[in-house]
N, C-alpha and C positions, 0 to 999 in steps of 0.2 A: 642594688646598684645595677640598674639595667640602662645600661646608656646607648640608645643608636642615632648616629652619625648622617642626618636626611640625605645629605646632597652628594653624590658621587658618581662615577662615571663606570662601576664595574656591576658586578651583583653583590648581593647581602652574604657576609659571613658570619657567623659566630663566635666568640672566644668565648670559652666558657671554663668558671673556677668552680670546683666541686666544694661540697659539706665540709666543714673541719668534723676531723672523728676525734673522738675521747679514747680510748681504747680501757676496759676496766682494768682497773688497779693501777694502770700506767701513768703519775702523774705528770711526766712529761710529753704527755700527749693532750690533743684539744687545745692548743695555744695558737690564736692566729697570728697572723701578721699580713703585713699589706700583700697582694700577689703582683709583684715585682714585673718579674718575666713577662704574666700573660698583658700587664698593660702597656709595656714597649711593645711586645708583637700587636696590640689593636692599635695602637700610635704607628706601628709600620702599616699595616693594613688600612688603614685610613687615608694613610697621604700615598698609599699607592691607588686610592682611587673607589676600596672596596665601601662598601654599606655595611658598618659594622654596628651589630648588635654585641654586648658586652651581656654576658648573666656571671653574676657573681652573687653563687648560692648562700655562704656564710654572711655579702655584706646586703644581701636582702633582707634576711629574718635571721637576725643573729641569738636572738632569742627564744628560736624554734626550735626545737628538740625531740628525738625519736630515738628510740632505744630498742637496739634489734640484737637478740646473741649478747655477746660480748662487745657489744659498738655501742655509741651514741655522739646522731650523728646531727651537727648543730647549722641549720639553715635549712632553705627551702632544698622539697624533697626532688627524686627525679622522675615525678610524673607530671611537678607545678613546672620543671623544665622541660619538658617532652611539649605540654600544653602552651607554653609561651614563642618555644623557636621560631622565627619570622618565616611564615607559609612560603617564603622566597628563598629561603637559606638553601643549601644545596651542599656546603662544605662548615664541620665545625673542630675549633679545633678545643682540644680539650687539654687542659693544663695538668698534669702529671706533679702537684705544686710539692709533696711530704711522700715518704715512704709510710707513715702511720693513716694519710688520705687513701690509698692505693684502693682501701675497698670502695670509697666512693666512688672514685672512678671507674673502678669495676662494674656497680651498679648502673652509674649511668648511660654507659656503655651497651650494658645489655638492653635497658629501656630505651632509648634509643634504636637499636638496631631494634629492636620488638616492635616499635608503633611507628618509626620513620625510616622504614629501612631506606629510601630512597638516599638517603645523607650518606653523607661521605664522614669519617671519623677521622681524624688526625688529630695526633699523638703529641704533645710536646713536652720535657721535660725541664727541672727546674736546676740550673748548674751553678745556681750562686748562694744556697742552703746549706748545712753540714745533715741535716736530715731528710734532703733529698734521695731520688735513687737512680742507677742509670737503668736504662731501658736495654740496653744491648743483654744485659742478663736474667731479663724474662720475654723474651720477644716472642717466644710460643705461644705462653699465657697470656700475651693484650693480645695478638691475632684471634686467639683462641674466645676472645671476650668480644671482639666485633669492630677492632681497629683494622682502617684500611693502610694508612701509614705512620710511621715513628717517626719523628723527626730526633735526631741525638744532636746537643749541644745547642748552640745558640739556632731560633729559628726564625730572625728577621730578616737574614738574605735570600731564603729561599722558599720563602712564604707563598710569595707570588707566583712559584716556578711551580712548587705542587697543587695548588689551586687551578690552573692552566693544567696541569697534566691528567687531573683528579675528571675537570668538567670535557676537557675535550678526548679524555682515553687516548693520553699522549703517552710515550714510552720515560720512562723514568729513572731508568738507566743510569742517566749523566748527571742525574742532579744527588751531593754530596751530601752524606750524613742520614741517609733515609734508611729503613727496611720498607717494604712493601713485598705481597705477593707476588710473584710472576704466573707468567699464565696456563704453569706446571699445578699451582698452589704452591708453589714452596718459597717460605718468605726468601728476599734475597736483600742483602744490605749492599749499599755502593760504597764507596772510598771514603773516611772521614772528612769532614768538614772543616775549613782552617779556622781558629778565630777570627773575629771580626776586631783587630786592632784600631779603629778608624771610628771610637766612637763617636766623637762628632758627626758622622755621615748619618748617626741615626737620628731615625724622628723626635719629640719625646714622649713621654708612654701619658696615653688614654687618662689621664687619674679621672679626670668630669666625668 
């Protein structure tokens, strides 16, 4: 399911959903489901303007499989993602979707930052799961893997704002619910982020 959106007025982003992982012995692990989250944030990104490329690694080759260690991990890998990002992309953000995915993510992260380091990485997590996880309690370990920022909690208000902050090396300070470096290295998180009670005001999410 790679879906990009021709006609837009900003530059091209990314949303991108990692591998469902099997984990051995675990069988409540490797179950997909739809990824919710990451297609309201391409549905906000969209009608804010942006050129959105969608990769959604499990619903490409759900029948693909690779078995590394103790994983096995079902969809296209992250070198056919490294290979496909639109030569325009510049910010991607990556869906944070299962705490049993985390190694995907890890993975792509680092291939990513290995062959395109010019990209921006941002972080989102998934808060409407029970085997989701929050980002606030390993924020080391994704900096440490080659995220530029976190987004905590919902990330359709402030999409827009970190994209803008990411391309023009704007200060980021102000905007609510992030970690990101400061210019010490030392990550810094700002003030949480209120929900977004008003869902009507959002777009609706990307499914095409």
């Amino acid at each position: 399911m790679e879906q990009i959106k021709k006609k837009a007025r900003k530059g091209a982003v990314t949303v991108l959903v990692p591998p469902v992982v099997v984990h051995n012995l675990d069988p409540h692990t490797g179950i997909p489901f739809m990824p919710h989250m990451a297609a309201s944030l391409a549905g906000t990104l969209d009608q804010e303007g942006y050129k959105v490329q969608v990769i959604d690694c499990f619903g490409l080759q759900p029948h693909e499989r690779r078995v590394m260690d103790d994983f096995m991990f079902l969809g296209v890998d992250e070198n056919w993602v490294v290979e496909n990002i639109l030569p325009d992309v510049k910010v991607v953000f990556l869906y944070c979707k299962t705490v049993e995915d985390l190694v995907a993510v890890e993975r792509l992260m680092k291939e990513i930052r290995s062959q395109l380091p010019e990209i921006k990485i941002v972080l989102f997590e998934n808060i409407q799961s029970v085997n989701s996880f929050s980002m606030k309690h390993i924020l080391d370990e994704l900096f440490e893997q080659g995220c530029n920022i976190a987004i905590m909690g919902e990330p359709e208000n402030r999409a827009d704002q970190v994209i803008e902050a990411l391309i023009r090396n704007q200060s980021m300070e102000t905007i609510p619910g992030i970690a990101f470096t400061n210019e010490n290295g030392e990550i810094q998180q700002t003030q949480d982020s209120k929900f977004n009670r008003n869902l009507n005001d959002l777009p609706l999410p990307l499914w095409e």
